[in-house]
N, C-alpha and C positions, 0 to 999 in steps of 0.2 A: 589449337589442336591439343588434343589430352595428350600426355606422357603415357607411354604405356608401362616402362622401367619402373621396378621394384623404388617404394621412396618409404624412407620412416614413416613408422605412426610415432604420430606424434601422443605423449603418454607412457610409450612400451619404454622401457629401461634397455639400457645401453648395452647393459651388458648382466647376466645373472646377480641376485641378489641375495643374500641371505635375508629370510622376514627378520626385521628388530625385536626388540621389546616381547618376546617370547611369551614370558609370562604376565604381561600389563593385562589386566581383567579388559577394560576397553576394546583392546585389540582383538580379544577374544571374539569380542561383542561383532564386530564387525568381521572377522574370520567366519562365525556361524551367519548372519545376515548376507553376505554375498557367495553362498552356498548356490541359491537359485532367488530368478527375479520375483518369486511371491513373496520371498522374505524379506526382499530388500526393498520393494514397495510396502509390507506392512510395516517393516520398521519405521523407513520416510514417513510414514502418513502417523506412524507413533508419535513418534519426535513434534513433528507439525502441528498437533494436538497439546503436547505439552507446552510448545514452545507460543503457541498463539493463544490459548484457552486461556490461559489466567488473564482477571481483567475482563474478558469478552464481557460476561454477560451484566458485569457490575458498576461499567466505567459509564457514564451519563451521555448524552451525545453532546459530540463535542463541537464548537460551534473556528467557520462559519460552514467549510462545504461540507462535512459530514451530516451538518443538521439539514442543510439544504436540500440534501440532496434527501433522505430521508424525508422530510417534508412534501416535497415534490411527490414522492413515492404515495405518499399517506395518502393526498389529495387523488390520486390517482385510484386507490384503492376505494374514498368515499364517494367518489364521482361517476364512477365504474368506464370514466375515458381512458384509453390507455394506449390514445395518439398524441395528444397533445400533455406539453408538460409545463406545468405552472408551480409557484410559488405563492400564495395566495392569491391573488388578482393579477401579478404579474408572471408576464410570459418568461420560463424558463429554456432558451432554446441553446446554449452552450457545446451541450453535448446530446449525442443523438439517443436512443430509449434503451438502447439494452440492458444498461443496468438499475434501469429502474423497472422491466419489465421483470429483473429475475429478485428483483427487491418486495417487490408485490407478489411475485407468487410465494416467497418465502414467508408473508406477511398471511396472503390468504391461504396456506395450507395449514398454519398455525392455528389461524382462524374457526379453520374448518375441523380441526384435530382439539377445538372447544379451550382452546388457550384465553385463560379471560385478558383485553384489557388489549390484545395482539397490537392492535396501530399505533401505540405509545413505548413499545419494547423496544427501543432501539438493536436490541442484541439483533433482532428478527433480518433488521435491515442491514446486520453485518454477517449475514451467514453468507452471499456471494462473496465475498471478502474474504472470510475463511476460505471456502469450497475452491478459488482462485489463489489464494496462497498457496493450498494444499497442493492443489494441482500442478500449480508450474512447478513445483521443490518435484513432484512425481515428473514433470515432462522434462525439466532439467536432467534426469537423471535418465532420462531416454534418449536426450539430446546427447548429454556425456558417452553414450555407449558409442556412438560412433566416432569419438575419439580417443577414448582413455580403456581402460578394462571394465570392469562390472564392481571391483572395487574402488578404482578413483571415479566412477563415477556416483557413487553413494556416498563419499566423500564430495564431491564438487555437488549435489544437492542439499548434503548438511551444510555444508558454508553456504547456501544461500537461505536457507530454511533459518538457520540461527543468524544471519547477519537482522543488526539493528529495523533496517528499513523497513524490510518487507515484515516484520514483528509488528512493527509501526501500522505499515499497512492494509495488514491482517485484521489488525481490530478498527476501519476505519469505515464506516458504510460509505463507500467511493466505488471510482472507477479502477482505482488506477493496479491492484491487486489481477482481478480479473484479465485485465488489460495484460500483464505478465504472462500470464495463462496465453493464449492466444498467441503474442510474440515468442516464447519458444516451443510452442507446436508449429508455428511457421516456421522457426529459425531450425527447429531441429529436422523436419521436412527438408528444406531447401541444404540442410549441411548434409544428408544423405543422399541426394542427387548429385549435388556437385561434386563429391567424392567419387560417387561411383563413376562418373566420368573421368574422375584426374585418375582411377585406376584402370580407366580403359574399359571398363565392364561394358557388352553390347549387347545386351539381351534382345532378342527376339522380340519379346512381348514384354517390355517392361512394365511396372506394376503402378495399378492403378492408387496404390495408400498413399503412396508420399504424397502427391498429386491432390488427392483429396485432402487430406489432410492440411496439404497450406492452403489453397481455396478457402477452406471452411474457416479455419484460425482468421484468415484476412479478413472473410465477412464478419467472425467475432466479432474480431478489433474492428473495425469501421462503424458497425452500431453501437461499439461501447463508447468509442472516443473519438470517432471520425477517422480522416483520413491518415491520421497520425502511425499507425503501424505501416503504410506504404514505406515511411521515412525509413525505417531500419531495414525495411527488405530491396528498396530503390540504391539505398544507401551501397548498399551491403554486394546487389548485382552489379552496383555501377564498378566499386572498387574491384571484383575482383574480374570484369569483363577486362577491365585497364592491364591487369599485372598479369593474367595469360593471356589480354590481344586476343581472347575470345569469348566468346557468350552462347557456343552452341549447345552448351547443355541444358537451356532454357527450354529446348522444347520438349525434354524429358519429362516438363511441370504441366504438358499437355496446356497451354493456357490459352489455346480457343474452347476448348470446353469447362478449362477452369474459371475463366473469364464473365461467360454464361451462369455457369453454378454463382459464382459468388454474386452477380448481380440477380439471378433470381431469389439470393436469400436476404439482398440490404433495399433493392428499389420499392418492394411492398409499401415500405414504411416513411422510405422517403417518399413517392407519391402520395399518400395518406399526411405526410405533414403540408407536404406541400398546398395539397388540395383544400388542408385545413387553414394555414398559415398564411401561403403566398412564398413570396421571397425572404421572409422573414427570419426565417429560421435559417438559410445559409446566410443570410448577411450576419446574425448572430453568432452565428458557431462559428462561420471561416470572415467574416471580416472583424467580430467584433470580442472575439476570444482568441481563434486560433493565429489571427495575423498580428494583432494589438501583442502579442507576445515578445514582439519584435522590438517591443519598446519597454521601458519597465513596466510592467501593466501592476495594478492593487499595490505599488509599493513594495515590487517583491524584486526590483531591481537591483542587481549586482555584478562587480566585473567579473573578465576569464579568470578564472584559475579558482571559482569558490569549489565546483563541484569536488574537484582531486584532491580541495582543504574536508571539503564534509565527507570524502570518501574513508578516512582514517577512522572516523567512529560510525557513518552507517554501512562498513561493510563489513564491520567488527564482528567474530572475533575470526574471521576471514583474512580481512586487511593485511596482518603482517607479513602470514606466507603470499601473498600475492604482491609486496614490495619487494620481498627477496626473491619473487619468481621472476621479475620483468629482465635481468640480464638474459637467462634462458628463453625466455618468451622472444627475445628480440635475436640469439641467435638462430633459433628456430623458425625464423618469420617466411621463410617462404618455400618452408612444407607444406603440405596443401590443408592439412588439418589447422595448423595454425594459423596460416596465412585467411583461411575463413575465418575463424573466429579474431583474427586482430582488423578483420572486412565489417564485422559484424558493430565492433568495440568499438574501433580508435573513428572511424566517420563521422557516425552521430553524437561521439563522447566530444569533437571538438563543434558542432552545430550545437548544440547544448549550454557549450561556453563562450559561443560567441552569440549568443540570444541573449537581450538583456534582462528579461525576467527570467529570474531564477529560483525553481523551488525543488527541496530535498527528491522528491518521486521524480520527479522528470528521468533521471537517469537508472532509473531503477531495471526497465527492459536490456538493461545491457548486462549488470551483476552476472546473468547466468553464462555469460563469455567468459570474464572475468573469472570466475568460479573451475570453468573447465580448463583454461587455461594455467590459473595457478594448478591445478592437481595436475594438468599434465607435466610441469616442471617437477614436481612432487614425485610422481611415480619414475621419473627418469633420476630423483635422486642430485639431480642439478642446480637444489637454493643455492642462492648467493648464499659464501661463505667469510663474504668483505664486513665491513663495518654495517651494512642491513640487518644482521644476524640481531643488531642491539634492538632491533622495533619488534622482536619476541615480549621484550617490558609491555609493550602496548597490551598485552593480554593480561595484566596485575593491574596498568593504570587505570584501564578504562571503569571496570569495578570497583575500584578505589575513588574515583571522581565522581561516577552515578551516585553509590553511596553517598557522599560526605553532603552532596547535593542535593540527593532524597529526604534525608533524613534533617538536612538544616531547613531545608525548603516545608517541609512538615510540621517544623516546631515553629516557622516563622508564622504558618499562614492558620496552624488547627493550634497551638501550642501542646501538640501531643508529639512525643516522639516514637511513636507506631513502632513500638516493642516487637510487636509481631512478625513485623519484617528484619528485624535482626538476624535471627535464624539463620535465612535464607541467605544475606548480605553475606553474612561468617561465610557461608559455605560459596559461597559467588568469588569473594576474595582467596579463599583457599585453592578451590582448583586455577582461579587465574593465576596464581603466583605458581603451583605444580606448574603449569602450561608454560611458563616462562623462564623458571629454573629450571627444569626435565630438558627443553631446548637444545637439539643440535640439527645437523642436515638428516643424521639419521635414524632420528626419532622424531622427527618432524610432525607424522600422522598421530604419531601417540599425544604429543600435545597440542595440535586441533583437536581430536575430540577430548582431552581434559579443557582446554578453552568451550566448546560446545555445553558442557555437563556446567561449566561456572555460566554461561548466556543461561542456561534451562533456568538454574536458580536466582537469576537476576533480572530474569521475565517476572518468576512469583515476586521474588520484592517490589520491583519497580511497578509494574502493573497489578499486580494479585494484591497489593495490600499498598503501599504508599499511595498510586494517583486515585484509587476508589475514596481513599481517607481525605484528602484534599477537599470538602465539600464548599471555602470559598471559591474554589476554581466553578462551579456549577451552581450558578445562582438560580438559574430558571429549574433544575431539579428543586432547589426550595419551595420557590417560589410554588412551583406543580404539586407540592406534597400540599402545601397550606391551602389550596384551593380546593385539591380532595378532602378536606377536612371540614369545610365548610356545611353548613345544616341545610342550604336551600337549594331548590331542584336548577340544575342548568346552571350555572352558574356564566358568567360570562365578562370577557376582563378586556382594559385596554390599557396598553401600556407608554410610558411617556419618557423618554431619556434613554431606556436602554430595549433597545429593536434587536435582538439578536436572533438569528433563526431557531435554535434551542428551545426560545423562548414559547414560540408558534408554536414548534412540534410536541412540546410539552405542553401546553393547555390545549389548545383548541385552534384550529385552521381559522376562523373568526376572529380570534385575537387584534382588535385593531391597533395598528401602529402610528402614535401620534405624539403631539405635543403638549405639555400641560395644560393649557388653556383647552384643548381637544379633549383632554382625559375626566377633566371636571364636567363638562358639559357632555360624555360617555355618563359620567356617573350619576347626572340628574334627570335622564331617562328611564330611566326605571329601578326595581329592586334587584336583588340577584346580580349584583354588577359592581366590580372590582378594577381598582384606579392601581395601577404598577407605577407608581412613579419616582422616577429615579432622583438624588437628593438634588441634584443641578436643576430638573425642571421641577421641585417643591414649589418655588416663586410663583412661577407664571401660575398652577393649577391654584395654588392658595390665592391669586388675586382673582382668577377667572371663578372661584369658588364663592368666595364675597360679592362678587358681581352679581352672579344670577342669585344667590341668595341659596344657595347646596349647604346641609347640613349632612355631614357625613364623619364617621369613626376611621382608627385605626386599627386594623384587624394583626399586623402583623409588622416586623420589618427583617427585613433580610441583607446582611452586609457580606461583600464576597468582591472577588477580583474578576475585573474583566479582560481573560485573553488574549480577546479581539484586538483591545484597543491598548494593553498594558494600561489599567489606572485600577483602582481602588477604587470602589460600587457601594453606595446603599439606596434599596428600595425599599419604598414603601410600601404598603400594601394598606388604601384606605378603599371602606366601603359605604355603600349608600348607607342613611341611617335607618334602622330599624331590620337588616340586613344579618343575619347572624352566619 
């Protein structure tokens, strides 16, 4: 039964405050931004831009799921099917179509708006990636309002906006960006119902938005990722039906008609694969992706406790006030504001660690808890003031260690040391060490955003000019430039040793994948045709080449490092003879 007695918000200060930092230009910044919410949406969506844009449209596609999935996209585009999803010959059924449905129209509005060359642009195929970053940093900050003020909550979407990860996942052509989008338009839906209940509110006619609003996020996420957003919203009602002994606020979400809406907007497409596929494609996505999880799947296995080790630097430059907030956060745990959002957090964040494959994004739908959570300790002025206060350093280190490891990583791999990004590095390390010295409980907010302005400049470095410079990290961009180079019409390649998906998406959906003795007898079929082969399968191609009797040059060679697999690459690049 809901409380109907007056209970803290959780956020609001305890007791009046005098504003700090009077005169910090920063503060300013944000005094004029949370004037009214169009300023503080354009500001968010400013930020978001700077903080994701460098890099987008210069970094190569980066292999394996990025290219993958971009590949998948492309074939979709040349085939004009756009139920079924493939990998060249092979059946892509993993994840269900929506993000490749908005990867294609990204692709054919470009297209269409006379962009030469649009199927090869990877940038094209990371504009839902962006437009999902963007969003969720805006839906966080709507999510925020119904727990913190209109300032901690433009503070609790720059810490998610500048934290590492979703930076990462911004420029990532994936699901898992958009996927955020989705999970807090639900989350932030279902925290305003559930609230309005613990306040007792009994409206007449309650309103149809929130209601809609999580439906639709649910069918998002279900076409982008499957069933996987049920988890945090299952998760999240089952905790909190337990700790008030109740769940009547559930029919506030309308969900015999919500229920209806959301399968008329997901079963289309699954009857349509079905019809195409069979069983196939759930046995693929929920036996042979989403359960195999359960075990170490691709080598990505690891024990409990990696996510809350990698949480230190991808939730940076977040992290520290969110270490110093967890005493507050746990005295506060069952006000109804916190108590949702630690429903939201702590469930899925321990399923997460006890699944034995583990990778960075998996936890990323919960950061925007986390985010609100630290600013509501924030705005109440209640950081830890214990020996926590020392993990303020984290905001000096962490620029200090990208650096020294950008810049060595650079001269190891290009031997240039990308001058260009100095600049930027100075000024990354400057405001991180402000942000650290400046530190106390009550100048707190002043050095998150001096930490925010050192992330801005250490996006340019790290992305805008160091991993673009890297060009042994992206062999198949070589490899795709020396084929555009070539004099004869059509050209057409198979490659032997190194299969990477980048590879495909960068020449030609055709591209065969084979082995050297395969690659030689590719290249004694005709002219216009190009042998990729990697220096490990030289052998085989060179004997299978003497065999049949193949006269053929060397056009090229390309050495670089492969990712995928951690080793050191060189291809070849031989062609038929008389082949120019």
């Amino acid at each position: 039964m809901a409380e109907t007695y007056a209970r803290p918000r959780f956020g609001a200060p305890r007791e009046p405050k005098n504003r700090v930092n009077p005169g910090n230009r920063l503060v300013y910044v944000i005094d004029f931004v949370t004037g009214s919410h169009v300023r503080a949406i354009a500001f968010l969506a400013l930020c978001g831009f700077l903080l994701f844009l460098p890099g987008f449209f210069n970094i190569p596609p980066i292999d394996r799921d990025e290219a993958r999935f971009a590949q998948a996209t492309k074939q979709m585009v040349e085939t004009g099917d756009f139920v079924d999803i493939r990998f060249q010959d092979e059946v892509r059924y993993k994840k269900p179509v929506g993000i490749y449905w908005m990867q294609a129209a990204a692709v054919e509005t470009a297209s269409m708006l006379g962009l030469p060359r649009a199927q090869v642009r990877v940038w094209l195929y990371r504009v839902p990636s962006l437009i999902g970053a963007i969003g969720a940093v805006l839906l966080t900050y709507w999510t925020a309002l119904a727990f913190v003020t209109r300032r901690g909550a433009v503070l609790a979407a720059l810490m998610l906006c500048s934290s590492v990860l979703l930076g990462v996942e911004a420029r990532l052509a994936k699901t898992d960006a958009m996927l955020l989008l989705t999970v807090v338009a639900a989350m932030g839906a279902l925290a305003r119902v559930y609230l309005s209940w613990q306040r007792g509110e009994d409206p007449a006619h309650p309103p149809w938005t929130w209601p809609a609003i999580f439906w639709t996020a649910l069918a998002g996420g279900i076409l982008l990722k499957g069933p996987l957003i049920l988890m945090f919203v299952v998760l999240t009602i089952a905790t909190l039906a337990i700790l008030d002994r109740s769940a009547a606020w559930l029919w506030r979400l309308r969900p015999i008609w919500g229920l209806m809406w959301m399968l008329v907007l997901v079963l289309p497409w699954f009857v349509a694969i079905f019809w195409r596929a069979g069983e196939a494609f759930f046995s693929d996505s929920l036996g042979g992706d989403m359960l195999s999880k359960l075990s170490a799947q691709e080598s990505h296995g690891a024990p409990p406790g990696v996510y809350l080790l990698l949480f230190w630097v991808t939730f940076w430059p977040g992290a520290p006030l969110a270490g110093m907030a967890v005493p507050a956060v746990w005295r506060a745990r069952r006000e109804p504001a916190a108590q949702f959002l630690l429903a939201w957090l702590v469930p899925s964040w321990i399923v997460f660690e006890l699944v034995l494959t583990k990778l960075p994004h998996y936890v990323l739908p919960l950061y925007p808890a986390i985010a609100i959570l630290t600013v509501g300790a924030l705005e109440r002025r209640v950081l830890s003031r214990s020996w926590l206060m020392r993990g303020a350093a984290w905001w000096f280190v962490i620029p200090a260690l990208t650096s020294v490891v950008a810049v060595v990583g650079a001269v190891t791999l290009t031997r240039q040391p990308v001058f260009l990004a100095w600049p930027f590095v100075a000024a990354a390390l400057i405001f991180g060490l402000f942000a650290w010295w400046l530190y106390d409980d009550n100048r707190a907010e002043r050095s998150l955003l001096t930490a925010v302005v050192s992330a801005m400049f250490l996006a340019v470095a790290i992305y805008g000019v160091v991993v673009p410079a890297l060009t042994p990290l992206f062999p198949s961009a070589e490899i795709a430039r020396a084929l555009r180079n070539v004099v004869c019409v059509g050209p057409k390649a198979a490659a032997a040793g190194f299969h990477e998906p980048s590879l495909v998406f960068m020449t030609d959906t055709s591209t065969l994948l084979t082995d050297g003795s395969g690659a030689a007898d590719f290249l004694g079929q005709g002219s216009c045709r190009f042998a990729l082969v990697e220096q490990r399968s030289e052998r085989g191609f060179a004997q299978r080449a003497e065999a049949i009797g193949l006269r053929y040059d060397v056009a090229a060679r390309v050495d670089g490092y492969n990712i995928s697999q951690g080793r050191a690459i060189s291809i070849a690049i031989f062609r038929s003879e008389g082949t120019e």
